[in-house]
C-alpha positions as CSV (number, residue, x, y, z in Angstrom):
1,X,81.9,-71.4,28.8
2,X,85.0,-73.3,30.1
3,X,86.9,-72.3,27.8
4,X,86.5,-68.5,27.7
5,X,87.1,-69.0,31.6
6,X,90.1,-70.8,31.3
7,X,91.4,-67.8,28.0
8,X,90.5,-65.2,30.8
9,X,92.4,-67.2,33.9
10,X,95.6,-66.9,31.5
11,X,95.4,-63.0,30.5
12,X,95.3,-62.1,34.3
13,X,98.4,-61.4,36.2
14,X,99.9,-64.5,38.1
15,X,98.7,-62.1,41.5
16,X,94.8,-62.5,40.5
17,X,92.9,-64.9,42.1
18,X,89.9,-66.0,40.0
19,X,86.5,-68.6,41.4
20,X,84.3,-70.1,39.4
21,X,80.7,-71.4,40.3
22,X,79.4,-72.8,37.7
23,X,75.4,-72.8,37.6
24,X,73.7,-75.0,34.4
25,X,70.5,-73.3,33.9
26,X,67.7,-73.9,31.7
27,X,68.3,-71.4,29.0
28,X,67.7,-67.9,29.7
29,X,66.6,-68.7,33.1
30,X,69.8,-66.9,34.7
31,X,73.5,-66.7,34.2
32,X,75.3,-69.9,33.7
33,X,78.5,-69.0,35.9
34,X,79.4,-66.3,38.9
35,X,82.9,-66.0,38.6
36,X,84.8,-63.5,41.0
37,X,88.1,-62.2,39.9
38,X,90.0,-60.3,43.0
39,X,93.3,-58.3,42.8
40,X,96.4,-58.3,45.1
41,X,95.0,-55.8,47.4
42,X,91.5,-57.8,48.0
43,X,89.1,-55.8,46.0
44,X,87.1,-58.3,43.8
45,X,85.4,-58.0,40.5
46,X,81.9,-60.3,40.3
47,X,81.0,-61.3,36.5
48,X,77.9,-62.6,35.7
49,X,78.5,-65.1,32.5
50,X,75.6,-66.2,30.1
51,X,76.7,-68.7,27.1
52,X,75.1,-68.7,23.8
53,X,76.3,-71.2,21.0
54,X,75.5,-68.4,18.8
55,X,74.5,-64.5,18.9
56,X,73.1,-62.3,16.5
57,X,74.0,-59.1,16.6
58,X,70.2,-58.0,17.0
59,X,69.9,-60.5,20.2
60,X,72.7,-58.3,22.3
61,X,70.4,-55.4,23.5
62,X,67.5,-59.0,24.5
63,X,70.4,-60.7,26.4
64,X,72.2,-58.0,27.9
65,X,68.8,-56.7,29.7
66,X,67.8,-60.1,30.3
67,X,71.5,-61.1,32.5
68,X,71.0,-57.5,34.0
69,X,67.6,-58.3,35.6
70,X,68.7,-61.3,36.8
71,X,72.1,-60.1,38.1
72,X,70.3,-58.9,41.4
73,X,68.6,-62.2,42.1
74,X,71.8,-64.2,41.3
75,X,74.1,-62.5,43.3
76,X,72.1,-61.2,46.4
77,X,72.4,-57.4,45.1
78,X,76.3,-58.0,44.8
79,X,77.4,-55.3,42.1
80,X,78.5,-57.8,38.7
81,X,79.3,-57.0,35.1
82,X,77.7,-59.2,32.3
83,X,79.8,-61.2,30.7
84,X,78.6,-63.1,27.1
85,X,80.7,-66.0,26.0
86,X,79.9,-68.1,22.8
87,X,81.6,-69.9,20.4
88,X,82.2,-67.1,17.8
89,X,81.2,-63.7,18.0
90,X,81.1,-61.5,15.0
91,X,82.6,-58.2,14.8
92,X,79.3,-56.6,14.7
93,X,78.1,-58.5,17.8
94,X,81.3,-57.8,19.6
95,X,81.1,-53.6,19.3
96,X,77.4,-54.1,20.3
97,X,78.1,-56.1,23.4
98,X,81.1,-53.6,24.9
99,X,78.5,-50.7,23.3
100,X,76.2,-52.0,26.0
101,X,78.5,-51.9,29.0
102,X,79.1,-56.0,29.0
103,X,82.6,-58.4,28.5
104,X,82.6,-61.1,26.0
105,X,84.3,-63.8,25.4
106,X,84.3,-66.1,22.4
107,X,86.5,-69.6,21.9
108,X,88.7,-68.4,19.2
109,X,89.9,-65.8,21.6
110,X,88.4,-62.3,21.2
111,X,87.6,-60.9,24.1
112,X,86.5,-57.4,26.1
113,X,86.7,-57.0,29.9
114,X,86.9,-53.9,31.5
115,X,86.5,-53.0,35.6
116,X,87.0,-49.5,36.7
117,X,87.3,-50.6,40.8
118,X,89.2,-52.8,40.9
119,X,90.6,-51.4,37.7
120,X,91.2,-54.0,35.2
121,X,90.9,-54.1,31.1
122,X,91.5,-57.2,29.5
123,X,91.2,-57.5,25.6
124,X,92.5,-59.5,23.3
125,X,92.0,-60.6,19.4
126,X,91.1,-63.8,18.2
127,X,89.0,-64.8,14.4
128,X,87.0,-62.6,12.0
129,X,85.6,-65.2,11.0
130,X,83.9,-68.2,12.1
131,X,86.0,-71.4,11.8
132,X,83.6,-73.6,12.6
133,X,81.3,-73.3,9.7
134,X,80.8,-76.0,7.5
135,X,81.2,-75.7,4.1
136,X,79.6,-74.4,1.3
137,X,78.6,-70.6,0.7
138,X,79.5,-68.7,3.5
139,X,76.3,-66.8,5.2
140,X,78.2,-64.2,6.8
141,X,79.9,-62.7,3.9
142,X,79.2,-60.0,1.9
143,X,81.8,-61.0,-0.9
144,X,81.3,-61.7,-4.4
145,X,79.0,-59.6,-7.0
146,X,75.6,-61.4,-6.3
147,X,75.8,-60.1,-2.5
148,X,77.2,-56.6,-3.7
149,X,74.3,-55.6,-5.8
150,X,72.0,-56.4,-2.9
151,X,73.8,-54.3,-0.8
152,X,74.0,-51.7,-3.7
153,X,70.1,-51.7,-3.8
154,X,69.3,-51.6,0.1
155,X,72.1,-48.4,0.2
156,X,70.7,-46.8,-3.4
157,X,67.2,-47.1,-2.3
158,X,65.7,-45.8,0.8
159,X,62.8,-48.3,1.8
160,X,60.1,-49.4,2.5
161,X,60.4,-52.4,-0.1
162,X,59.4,-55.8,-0.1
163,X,62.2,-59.0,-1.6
164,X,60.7,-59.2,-5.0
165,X,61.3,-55.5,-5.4
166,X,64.9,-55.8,-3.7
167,X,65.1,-58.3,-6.4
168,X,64.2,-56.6,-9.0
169,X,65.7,-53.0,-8.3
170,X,69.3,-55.6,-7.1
171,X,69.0,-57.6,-10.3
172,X,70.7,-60.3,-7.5
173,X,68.8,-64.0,-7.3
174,X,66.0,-64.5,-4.8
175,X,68.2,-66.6,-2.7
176,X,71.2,-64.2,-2.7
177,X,68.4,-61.6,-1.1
178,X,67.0,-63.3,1.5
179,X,70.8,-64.8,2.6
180,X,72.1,-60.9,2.7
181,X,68.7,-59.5,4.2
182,X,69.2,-62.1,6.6
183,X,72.8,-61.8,7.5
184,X,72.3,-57.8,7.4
185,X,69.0,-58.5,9.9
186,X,71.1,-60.5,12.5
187,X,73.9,-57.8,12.5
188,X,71.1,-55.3,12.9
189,X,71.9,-53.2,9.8
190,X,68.2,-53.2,8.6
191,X,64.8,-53.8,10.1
192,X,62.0,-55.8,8.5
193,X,58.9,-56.2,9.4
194,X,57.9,-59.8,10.5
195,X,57.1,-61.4,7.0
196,X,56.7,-57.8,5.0
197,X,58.8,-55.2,3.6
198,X,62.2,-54.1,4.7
199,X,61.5,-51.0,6.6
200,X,64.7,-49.2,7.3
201,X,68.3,-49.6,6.4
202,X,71.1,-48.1,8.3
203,X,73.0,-47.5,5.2
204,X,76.3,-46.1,6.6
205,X,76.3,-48.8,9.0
206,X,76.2,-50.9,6.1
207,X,78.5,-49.8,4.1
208,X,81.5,-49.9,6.8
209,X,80.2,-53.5,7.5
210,X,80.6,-53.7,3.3
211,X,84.3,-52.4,3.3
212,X,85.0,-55.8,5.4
213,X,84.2,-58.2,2.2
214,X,84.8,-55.8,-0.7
215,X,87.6,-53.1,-1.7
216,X,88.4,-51.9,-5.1
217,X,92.0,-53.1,-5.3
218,X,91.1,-56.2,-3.7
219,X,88.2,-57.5,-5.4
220,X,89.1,-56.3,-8.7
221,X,92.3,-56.7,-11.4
222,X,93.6,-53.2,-11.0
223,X,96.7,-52.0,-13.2
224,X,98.9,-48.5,-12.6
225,X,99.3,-45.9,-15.7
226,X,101.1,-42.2,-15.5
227,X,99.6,-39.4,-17.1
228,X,102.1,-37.6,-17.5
229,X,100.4,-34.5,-18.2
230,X,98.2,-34.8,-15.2
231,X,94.6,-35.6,-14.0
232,X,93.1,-32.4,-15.6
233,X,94.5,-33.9,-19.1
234,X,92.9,-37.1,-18.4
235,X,89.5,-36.0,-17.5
236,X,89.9,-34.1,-21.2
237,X,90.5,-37.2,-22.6
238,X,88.1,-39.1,-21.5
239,X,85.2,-36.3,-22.5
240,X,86.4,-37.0,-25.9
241,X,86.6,-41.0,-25.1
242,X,83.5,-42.4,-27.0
243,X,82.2,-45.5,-26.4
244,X,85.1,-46.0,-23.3
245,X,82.6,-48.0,-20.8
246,X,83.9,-47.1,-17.7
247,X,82.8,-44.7,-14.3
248,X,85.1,-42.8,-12.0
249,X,85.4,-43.7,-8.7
250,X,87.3,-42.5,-5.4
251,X,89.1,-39.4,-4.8
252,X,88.5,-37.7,-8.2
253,X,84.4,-38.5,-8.2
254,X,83.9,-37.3,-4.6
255,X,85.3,-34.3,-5.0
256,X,82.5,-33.1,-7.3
257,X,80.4,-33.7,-3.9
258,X,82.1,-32.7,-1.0
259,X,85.6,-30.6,-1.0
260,X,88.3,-32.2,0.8
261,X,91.8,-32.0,-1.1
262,X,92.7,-31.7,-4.6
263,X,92.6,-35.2,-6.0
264,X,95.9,-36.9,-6.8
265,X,95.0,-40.1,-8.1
266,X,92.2,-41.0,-10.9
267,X,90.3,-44.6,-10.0
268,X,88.4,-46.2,-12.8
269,X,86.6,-48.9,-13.4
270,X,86.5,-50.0,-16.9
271,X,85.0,-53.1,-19.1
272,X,88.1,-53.2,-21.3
273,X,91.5,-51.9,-19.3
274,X,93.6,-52.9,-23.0
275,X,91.2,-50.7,-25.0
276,X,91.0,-47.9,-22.1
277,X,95.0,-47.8,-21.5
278,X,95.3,-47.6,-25.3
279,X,92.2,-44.4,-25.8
280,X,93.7,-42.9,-22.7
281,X,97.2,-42.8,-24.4
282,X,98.2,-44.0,-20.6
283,X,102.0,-45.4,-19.8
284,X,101.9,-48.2,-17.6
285,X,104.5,-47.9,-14.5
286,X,104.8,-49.1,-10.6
287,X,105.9,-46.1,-9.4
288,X,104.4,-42.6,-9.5
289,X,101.6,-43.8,-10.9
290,X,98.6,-41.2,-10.8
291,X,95.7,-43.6,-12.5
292,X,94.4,-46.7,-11.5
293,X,92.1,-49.2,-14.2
294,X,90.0,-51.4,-12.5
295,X,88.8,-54.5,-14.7
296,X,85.3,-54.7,-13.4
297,X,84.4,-58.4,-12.5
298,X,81.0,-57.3,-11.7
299,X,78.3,-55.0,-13.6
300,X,77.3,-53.4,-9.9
301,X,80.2,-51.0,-10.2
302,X,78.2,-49.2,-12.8
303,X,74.7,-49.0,-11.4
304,X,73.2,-46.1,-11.2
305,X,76.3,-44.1,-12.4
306,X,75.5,-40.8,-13.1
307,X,76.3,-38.0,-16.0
308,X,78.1,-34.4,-15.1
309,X,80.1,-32.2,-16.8
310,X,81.0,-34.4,-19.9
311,X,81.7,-37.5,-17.2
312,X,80.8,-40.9,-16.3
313,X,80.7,-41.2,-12.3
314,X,80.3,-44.3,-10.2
315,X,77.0,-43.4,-7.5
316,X,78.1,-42.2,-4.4
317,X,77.3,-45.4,-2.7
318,X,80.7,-47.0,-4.7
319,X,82.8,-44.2,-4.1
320,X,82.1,-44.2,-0.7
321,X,83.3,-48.0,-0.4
322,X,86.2,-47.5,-2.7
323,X,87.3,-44.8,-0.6
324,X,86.5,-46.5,2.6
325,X,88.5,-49.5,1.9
326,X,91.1,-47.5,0.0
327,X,95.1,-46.0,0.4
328,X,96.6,-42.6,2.2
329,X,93.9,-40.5,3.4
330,X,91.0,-42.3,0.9
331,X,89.5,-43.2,4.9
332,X,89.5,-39.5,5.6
333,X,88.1,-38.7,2.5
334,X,85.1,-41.5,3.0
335,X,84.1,-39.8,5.8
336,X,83.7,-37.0,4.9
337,X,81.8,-38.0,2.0
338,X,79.7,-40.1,4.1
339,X,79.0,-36.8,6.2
340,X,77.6,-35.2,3.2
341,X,75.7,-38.0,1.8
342,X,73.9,-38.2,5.4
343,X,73.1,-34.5,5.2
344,X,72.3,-34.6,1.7
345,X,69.7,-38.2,1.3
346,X,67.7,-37.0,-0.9
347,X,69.9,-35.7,-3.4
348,X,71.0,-39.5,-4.1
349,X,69.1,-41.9,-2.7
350,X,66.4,-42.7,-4.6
């Protein structure tokens, strides 16, 4: 709590005057600080301050509510704006908190005030991730294939489902589910029931939470090629391509779903990116290139791929996250695939 106080007392203009009255509580008995901020011109802004170690995501709505009710008692009806400091707050957790009309504050420096009388905003970035964690597997990350297929599963399948069958449809460990179902449950991207099935799974959500960890360029060897005749020639080529593993992703696959622009750049994932340059009579270049082979490092990329017009596409829950953490307008073009996928659930969730 001191220390967020002491971040916020050096964002304010030298003119602000700032008071703090610190009040220990026992925990969630009240706020733990009234601190008063006043401008130049005597008006006076009265925060409320609550510290938490940690905070879930799921906890913000609980806590918010909670400072709120006590906010009259604390202050004597003064007017106040909660204010959550911790020692790391989570992306997730941070949106939620401002979504709820509060300031936060964590120790590695993010932060969120806003006042409109007196009018004051004070933001600021700090970590994305927790430095204070010890080591070993990180449990708020959704990196690495073990975690992606989970996350392929909750999106791919619309619930409910218990573990053992997000096991089984994932193909991911036991441990790997619970850790993600967990992490996904504190950041309030699913709903379970208290020990039964997962019951609902805010899927876009998810995914944008997803693009944080995961990108196809990013998390997979990706090398350039020209064809020089064009993307038209290529998708010929590959209808004639035989036992080519591979699925097309981004640009090129959602077009079949949704009509945005004509694509100008084919993504692939492919087991072999030797055998596929060489069947795809590709030239390899750094400039101008109009086809990218990704090496897959993981088997999720082809899960529940799907067959049209003499192609192999990647399911729409990849594309989507290969356009979302993609180039150019590959953003643009993620939302407006994720626009059709949310009008269209039951034409590919299963």
């Amino acid at each position: 709590m001191r220390r967020a106080v002491t971040l916020l007392r050096e964002r304010l203009p030298g003119s602000w005057e700032m008071q703090v009255d610190e009040r220990p509580q026992a925990p969630d008995r009240g706020p733990d600080a009234i601190v008063r901020v006043a401008s130049p011109g005597g008006q006076q802004i009265t925060l409320a301050v609550e510290a938490k170690r940690l905070l879930a995501t799921r906890e913000v709505p609980i806590v918010v509510e909670r400072l709120q009710s006590a906010l009259a008692r604390a202050t004597g009806g003064e007017p106040a704006i909660p204010l959550i400091v911790a020692r790391y707050l989570a992306p997730a957790t941070r949106d939620r908190i401002a979504a709820a009309g509060a300031g936060y504050i964590d120790a590695t420096g993010n932060m969120h005030l806003r006042s409109d009388r007196p009018a004051l905003f004070v933001a600021d970035r700090g970590a994305d991730r927790d430095p204070w964690r010890g080591p070993g597997r990180p449990r708020d990350s959704l990196r690495g294939g073990p975690a992606a297929r989970v996350v392929r599963a909750l999106i791919d399948f619309a619930p409910p489902y218990s573990i053992p069958q997000l096991v089984e449809r994932s193909g991911a460990s036991t441990g790997t589910a619970y850790r993600v179902v967990e992490l996904l449950e504190n950041e309030d991207l699913l709903t379970r029931q208290a020990y039964g099935p997962i019951s609902d799974v805010r899927w876009r959500a998810l995914l944008t939470r997803w693009s944080e960890d995961y990108g196809l360029t990013q998390s997979n060897p990706v090398t350039t090629y020209l064809e020089p005749r064009g993307l038209r020639a290529l998708t010929q080529r590959l209808r004639t391509a035989g036992d080519l593993a591979y699925v097309l992703t981004g640009s090129l696959a959602a077009e079949r779903l949704v009509a945005y622009a004509p694509a100008r750049l084919a993504m692939l994932y492919v087991d072999d990116p030797d055998s596929a340059r060489e069947t795809l009579a590709l030239r390899e270049t750094t400039s101008g290139a109009n086809v990218v082979l990704a090496a897959a490092r993981d088997s999720f990329v082809f899960d529940r791929s799907e067959a049209a017009e003499g192609l192999q596409f990647a399911a729409p829950s990849q594309v989507a996250i290969d356009l979302l953490s993609g180039p150019g307008r590959n953003p643009s073009e993620a939302t407006a695939l994720l626009d059709w996928m949310q009008a269209n659930e039951p034409a590919w969730r299963r």
